[in-house]
C-alpha positions as CSV (number, residue, x, y, z in Angstrom):
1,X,-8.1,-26.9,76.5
2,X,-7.1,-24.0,78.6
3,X,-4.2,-23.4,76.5
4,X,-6.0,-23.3,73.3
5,X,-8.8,-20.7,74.0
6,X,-5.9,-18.5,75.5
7,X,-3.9,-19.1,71.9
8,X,-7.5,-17.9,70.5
9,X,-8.1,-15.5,72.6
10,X,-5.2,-13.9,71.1
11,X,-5.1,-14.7,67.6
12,X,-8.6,-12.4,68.2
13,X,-7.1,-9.9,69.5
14,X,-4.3,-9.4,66.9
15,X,-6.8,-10.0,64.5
16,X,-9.5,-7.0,65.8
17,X,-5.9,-4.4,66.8
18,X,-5.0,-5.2,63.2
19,X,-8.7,-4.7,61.6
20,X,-8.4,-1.6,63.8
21,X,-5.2,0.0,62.4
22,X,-5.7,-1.1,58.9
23,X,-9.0,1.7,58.2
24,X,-6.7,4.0,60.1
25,X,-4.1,3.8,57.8
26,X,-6.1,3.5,55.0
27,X,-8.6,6.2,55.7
28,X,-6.2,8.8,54.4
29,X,-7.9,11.6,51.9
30,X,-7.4,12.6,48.4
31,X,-7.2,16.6,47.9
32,X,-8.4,18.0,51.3
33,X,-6.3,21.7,51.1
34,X,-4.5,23.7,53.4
35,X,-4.0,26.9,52.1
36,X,-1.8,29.5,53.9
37,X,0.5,27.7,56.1
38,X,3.3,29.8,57.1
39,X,6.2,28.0,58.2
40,X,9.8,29.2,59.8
41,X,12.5,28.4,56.6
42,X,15.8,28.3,58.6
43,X,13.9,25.5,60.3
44,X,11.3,23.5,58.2
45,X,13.4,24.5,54.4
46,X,11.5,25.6,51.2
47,X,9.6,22.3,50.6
48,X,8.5,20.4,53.7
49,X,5.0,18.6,54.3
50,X,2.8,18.3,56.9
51,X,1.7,14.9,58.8
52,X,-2.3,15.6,60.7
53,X,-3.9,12.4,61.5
54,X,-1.2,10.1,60.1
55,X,-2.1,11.5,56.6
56,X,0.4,13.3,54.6
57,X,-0.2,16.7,53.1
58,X,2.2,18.2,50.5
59,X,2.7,21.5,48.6
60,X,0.3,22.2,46.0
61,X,2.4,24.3,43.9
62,X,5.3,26.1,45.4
63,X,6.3,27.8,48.3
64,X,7.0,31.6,48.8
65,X,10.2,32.2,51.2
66,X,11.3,35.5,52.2
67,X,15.1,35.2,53.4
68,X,15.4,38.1,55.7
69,X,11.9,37.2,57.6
70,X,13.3,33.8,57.7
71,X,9.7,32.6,56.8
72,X,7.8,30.7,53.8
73,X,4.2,31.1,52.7
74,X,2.3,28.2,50.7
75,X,-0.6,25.8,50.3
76,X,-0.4,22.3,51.0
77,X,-3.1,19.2,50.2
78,X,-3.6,15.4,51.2
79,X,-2.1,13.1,48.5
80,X,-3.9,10.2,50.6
81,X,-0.3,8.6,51.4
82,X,-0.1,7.1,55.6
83,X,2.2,9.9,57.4
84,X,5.3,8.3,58.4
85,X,6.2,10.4,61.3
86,X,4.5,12.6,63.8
87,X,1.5,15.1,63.5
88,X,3.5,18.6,62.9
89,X,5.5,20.1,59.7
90,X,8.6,18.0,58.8
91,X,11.5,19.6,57.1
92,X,12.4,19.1,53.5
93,X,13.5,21.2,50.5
94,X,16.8,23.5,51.0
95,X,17.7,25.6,53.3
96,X,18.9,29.2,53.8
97,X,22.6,29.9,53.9
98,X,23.6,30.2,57.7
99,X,24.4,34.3,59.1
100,X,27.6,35.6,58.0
101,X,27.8,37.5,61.1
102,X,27.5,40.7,59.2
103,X,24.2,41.9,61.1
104,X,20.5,41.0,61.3
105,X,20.1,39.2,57.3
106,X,21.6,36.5,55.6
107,X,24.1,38.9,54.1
108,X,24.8,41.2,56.9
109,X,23.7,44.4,55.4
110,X,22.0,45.9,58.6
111,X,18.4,45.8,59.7
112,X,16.6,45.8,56.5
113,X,16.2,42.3,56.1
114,X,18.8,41.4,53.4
115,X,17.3,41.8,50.4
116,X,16.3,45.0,49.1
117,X,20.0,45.1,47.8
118,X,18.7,41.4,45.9
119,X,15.9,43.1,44.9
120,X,15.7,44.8,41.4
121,X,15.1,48.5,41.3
122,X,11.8,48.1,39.7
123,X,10.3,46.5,42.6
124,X,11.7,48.3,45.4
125,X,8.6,50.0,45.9
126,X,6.1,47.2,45.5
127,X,8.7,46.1,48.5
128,X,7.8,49.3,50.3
129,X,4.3,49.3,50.1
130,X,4.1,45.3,51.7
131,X,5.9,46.2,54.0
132,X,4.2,49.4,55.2
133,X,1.4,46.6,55.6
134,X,3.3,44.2,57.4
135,X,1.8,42.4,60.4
136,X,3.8,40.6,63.5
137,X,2.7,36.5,64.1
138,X,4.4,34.6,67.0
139,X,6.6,37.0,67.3
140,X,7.7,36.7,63.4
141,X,7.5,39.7,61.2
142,X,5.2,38.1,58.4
143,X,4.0,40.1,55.5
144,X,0.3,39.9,54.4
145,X,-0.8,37.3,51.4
146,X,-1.8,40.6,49.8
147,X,1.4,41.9,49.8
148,X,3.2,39.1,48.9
149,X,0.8,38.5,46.2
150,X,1.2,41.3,44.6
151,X,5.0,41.7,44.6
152,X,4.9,38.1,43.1
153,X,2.6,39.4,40.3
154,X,5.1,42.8,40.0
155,X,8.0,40.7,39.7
156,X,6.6,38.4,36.6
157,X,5.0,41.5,34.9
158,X,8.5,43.1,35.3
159,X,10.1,40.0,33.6
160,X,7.7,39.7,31.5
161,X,8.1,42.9,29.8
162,X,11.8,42.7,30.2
163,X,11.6,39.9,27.7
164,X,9.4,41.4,25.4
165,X,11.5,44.3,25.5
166,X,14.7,42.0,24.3
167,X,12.8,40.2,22.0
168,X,11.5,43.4,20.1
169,X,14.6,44.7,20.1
170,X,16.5,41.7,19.0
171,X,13.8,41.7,16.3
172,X,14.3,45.0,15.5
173,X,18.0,44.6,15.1
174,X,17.4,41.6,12.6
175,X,15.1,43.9,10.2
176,X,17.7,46.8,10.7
177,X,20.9,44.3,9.8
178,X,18.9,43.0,6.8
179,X,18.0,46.9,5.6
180,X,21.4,47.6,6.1
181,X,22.3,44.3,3.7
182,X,19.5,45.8,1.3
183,X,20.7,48.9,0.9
184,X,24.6,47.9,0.3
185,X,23.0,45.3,-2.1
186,X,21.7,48.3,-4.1
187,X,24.7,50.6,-3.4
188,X,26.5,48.0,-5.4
189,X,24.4,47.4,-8.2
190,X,24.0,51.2,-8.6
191,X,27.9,51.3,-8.4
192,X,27.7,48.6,-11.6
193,X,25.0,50.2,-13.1
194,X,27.4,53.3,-13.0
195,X,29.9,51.1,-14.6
196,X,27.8,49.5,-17.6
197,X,26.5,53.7,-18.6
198,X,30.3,54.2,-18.4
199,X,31.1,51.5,-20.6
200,X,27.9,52.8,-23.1
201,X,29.3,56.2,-23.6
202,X,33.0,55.4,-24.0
203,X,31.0,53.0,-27.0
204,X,29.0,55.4,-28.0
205,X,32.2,58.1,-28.5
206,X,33.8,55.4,-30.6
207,X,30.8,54.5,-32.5
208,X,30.6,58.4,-33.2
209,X,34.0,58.6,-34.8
210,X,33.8,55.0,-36.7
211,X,30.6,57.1,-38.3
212,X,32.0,59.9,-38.9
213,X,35.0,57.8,-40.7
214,X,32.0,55.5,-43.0
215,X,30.6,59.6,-43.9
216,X,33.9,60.7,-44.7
217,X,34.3,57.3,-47.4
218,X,30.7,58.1,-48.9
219,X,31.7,61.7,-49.2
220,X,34.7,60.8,-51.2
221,X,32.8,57.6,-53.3
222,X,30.3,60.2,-54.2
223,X,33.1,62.4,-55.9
224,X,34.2,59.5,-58.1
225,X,32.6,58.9,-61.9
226,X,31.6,55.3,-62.4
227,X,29.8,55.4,-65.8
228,X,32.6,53.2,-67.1
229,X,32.7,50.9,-64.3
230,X,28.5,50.7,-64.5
231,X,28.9,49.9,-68.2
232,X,31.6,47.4,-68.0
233,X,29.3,45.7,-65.4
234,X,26.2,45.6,-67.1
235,X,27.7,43.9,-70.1
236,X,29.0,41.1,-67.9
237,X,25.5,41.0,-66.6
238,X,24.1,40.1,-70.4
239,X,26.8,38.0,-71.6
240,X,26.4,35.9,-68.0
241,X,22.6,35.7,-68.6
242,X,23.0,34.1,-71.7
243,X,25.3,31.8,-70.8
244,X,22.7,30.8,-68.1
245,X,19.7,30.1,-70.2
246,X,21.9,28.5,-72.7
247,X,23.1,26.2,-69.8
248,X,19.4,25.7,-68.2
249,X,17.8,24.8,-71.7
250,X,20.0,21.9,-72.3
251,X,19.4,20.8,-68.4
252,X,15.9,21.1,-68.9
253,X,15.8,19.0,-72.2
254,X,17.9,16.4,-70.0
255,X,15.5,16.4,-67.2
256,X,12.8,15.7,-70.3
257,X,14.4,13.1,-71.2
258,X,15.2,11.4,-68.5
259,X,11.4,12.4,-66.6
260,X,10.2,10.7,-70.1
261,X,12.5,7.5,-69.4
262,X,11.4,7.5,-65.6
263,X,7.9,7.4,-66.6
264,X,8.0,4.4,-69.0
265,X,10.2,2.3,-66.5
266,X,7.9,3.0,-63.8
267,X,4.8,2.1,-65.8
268,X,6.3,-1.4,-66.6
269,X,6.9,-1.9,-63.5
270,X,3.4,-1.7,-62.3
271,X,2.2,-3.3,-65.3
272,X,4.8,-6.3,-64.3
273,X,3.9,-6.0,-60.6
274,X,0.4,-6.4,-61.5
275,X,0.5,-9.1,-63.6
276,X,2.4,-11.0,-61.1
277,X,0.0,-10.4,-58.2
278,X,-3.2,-11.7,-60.7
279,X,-1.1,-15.0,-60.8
280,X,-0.1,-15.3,-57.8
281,X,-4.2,-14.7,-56.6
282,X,-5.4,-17.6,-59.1
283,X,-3.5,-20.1,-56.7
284,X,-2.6,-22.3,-59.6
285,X,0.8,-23.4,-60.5
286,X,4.0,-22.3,-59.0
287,X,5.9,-18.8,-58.1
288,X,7.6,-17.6,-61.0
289,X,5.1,-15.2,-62.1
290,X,5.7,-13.5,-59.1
291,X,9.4,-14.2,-59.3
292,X,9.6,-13.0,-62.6
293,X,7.7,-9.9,-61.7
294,X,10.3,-9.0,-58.7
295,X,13.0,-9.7,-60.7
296,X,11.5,-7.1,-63.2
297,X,11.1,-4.4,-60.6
298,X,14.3,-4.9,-59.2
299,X,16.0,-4.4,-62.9
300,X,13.5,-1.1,-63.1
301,X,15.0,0.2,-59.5
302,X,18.1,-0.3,-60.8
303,X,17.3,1.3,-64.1
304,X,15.9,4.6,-62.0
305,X,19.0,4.6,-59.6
306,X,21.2,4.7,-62.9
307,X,19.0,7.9,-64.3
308,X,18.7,9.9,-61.7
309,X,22.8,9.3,-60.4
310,X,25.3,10.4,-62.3
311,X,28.5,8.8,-61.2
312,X,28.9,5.0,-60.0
313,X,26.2,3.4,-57.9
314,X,26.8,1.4,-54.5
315,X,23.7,-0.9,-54.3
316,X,22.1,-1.4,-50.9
317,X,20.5,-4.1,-49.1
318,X,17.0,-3.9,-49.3
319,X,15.0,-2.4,-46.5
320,X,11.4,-2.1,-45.4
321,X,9.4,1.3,-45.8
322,X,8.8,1.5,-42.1
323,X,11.1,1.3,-39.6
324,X,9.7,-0.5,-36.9
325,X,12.9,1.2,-34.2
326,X,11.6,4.5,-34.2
327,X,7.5,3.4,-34.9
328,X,7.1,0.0,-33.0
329,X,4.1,-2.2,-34.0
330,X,3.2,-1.8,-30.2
331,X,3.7,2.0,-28.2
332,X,4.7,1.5,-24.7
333,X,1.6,3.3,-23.3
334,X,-0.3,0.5,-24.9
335,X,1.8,-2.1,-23.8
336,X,1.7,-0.5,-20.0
337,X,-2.0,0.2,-19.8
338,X,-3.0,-3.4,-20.7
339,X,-0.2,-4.2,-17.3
340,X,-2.5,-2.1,-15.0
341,X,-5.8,-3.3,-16.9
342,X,-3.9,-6.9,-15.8
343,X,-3.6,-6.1,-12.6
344,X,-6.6,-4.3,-11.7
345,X,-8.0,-7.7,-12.9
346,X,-6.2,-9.6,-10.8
347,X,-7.3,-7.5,-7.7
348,X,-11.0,-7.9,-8.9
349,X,-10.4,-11.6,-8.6
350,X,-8.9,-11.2,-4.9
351,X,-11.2,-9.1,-4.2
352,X,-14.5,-11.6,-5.2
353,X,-12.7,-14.9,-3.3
354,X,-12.2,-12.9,-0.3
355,X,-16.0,-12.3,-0.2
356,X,-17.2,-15.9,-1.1
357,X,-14.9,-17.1,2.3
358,X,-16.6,-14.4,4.1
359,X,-19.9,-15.9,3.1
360,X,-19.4,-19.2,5.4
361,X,-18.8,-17.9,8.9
362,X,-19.1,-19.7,12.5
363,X,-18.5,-18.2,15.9
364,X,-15.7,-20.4,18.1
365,X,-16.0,-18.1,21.2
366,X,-18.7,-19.8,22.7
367,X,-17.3,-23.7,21.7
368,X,-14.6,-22.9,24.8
369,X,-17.0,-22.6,28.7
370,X,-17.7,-26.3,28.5
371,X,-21.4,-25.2,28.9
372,X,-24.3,-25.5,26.4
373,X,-24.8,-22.9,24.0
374,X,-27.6,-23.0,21.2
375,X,-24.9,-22.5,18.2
376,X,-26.0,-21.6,14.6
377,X,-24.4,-21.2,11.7
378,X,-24.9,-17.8,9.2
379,X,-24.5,-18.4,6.1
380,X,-24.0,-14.5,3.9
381,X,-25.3,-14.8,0.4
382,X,-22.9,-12.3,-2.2
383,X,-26.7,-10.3,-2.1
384,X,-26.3,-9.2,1.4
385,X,-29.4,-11.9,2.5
386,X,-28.0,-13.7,5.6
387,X,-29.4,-17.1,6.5
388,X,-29.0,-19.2,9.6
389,X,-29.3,-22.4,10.2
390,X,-29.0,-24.4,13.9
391,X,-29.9,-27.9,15.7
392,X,-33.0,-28.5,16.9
393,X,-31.8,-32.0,18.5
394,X,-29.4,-30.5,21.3
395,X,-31.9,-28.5,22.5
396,X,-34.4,-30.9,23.2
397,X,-32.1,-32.8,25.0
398,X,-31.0,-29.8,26.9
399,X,-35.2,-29.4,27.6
400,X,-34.9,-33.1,29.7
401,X,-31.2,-32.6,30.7
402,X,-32.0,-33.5,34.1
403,X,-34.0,-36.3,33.6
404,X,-31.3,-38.0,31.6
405,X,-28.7,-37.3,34.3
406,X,-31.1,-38.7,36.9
407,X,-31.3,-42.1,34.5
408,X,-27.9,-42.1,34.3
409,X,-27.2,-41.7,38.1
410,X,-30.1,-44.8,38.6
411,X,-28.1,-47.1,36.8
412,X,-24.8,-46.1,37.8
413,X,-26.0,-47.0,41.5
414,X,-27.6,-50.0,40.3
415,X,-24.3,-51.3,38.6
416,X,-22.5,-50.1,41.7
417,X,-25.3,-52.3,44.2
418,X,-24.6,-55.3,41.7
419,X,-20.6,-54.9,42.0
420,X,-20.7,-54.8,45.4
421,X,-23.5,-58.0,45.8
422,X,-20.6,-59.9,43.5
């Protein structure tokens, strides 16, 4: 007995020493700053963080280290992480290179703290002026967050305009390389303008002296007499006119003729062709009518082939009057609207069986807790009317659930009594 409340005794006490440290660890903040911590770098590095109350505390941004003051400047907060070593700053981050032995800095130029030599010319007064307002801290020469603020501030203004500078100027240099490629551009098509009036006027000179050549011709033409030759001409002329009506009298009475002869064959034709199609309409006795009639038009082709060719003819095949290749019965727009008209048909129907399935719907995610639940079931007419319908039988029951369990329970008992009699 004596044994057991001791092993109680301390079960409770591990229990309460761990109930104790667990808040403490856990009791760690979120975003409680620390701003201005100055720190030694040669000791702590550029990036260390600070453990207060077993709570960790890290940098907020970044840190501000000064090489020849050996010191670093920032603002740190609580990230709400357990500290896992002792309250005090911890080291982390790099560090400074170790002394060179060359004097008091880093780089052993003398007393001035190593880096107004590091320092861009721009700035060496900004440097100056905080440290003309430089103040001494545990025996560490610290400068003011002023100063150091504003030498920050200097120094990205400085670079700031340093990079505008080479941008304009690179940009500038672009616009000047492409005026420079402008203007050779139209140095050369000057140069081949040049060229083409060259070219116009060595044309023009010979032009000048194929004229002058034509004028010299016409001088001497005008110098000849050509009454004789005019004469000579103008008899041709009538004796070749002559000739020509003579020639285009006898070709017209031919084309008479023959007009006349095309005429008469063409009206028996029709007359035959006409005749044919009356029998044919009457539906009574056979085809031959019609046959006789083709026949007759065929022989009247061939007679007005044979007047209007004058050599041998090469009969043909015959061939329809439309040429169904380059005019189709159907046009391919046609043909392709009635496809979309098909399709967008096909979607209608899609469309109207999608909605009579959506009009029988029933809600399963209530069928799964193994408890009661009044379900109905909607039913959503293609109007937009909704109508539901549910059981009123289960609810009743539900009403007197318990005085059917407590039936049940009776005779269970009662069958149990029985059993146990037998």
């Amino acid at each position: 007995m004596r044994s057991a409340i001791n092993t109680l005794l301390v079960v409770l006490s591990l229990m309460v020493a761990l109930l104790i440290s667990i808040p403490a660890k856990a009791s760690c903040p979120i975003g409680i700053e620390n701003n201005s911590v100055n720190w030694i770098y040669s000791k702590y590095g550029d990036n260390p963080y600070i453990c207060s109350n077993s709570c960790k505390s890290v940098l907020k941004d970044i840190s501000l280290c000064l090489v020849g003051n050996d010191s670093c400047h920032g603002d740190f907060v609580t990230n709400g992480e357990p500290c896992p070593d002792n309250d005090g700053v911890v080291p982390g981050g790099n560090f400074p290179d170790p002394d060179n032995g060359g004097g008091d800095g880093d780089n052993g130029g003398g007393d001035d703290g190593g880096n107004d030599s590091n320092m861009p010319a721009s700035l060496k007064a900004v440097w100056d002026a905080a440290m003309s307002h430089s103040y001494e801290v545990s025996d560490n020469k610290i400068l003011s967050r002023v100063s150091l603020e504003s030498a920050s501030w200097s120094q990205q203004t400085f670079d700031k305009l340093e990079q505008l500078r080479t941008e304009h100027f690179a940009d500038m240099d672009a616009a000047l390389n492409t005026i420079q490629s402008n203007s050779n551009s139209i140095a050369s098509k000057m140069d081949s303008i040049n060229t083409k009036v060259s070219t116009i006027a060595t044309n023009t000179s010979s032009a000048a002296t194929n004229l002058h050549q034509i004028n010299q011709k016409i001088d001497g033409i005008s110098s000849r007499d050509y009454t004789d030759t005019l004469d000579s001409i103008n008899a041709e002329i009538g004796s070749l006119q002559g000739t020509i009506k003579g020639e285009i009298s006898g070709l017209e009475s031919t084309i008479n003729n023959q007009t006349s002869s095309l005429n008469n064959t063409i009206s028996g034709v029709r007359n035959d062709l006409t005749n044919a199609i009356y029998n044919s309409a009457t539906m009574f006795g056979s085809n031959n009518d019609v046959k006789d009639a083709v026949n007759g038009l065929r022989t009247g082709l061939n007679d007005i082939k044979d007047a209007l060719s004058e050599g041998d003819y090469e009969h043909r095949a015959p061939e329809g009057e439309i040429d169904f290749g380059d005019m189709p019965l159907y046009q391919p727009s046609a043909i392709e609207e009635l496809e979309a008209e098909t399709k967008e048909l096909e979607a209608q129907y899609d469309e109207k069986v999608k909605q009579f399935k959506n009009v029988f719907s029933l809600d399963e995610s209530r069928l799964k807790n193994g408890e009661f639940n009044n379900h109905s079931t909607q039913f959503t007419i293609a109007s937009g009317q909704t109508i539901t319908g549910m059981s009123a039988v289960f609810p009743a029951l539900v009403s007197v659930s318990h005085w059917i369990a407590t039936a049940i329970l009776f005779v269970a008992i009662v069958a149990g009594v029985r059993q146990l009699g037998n």
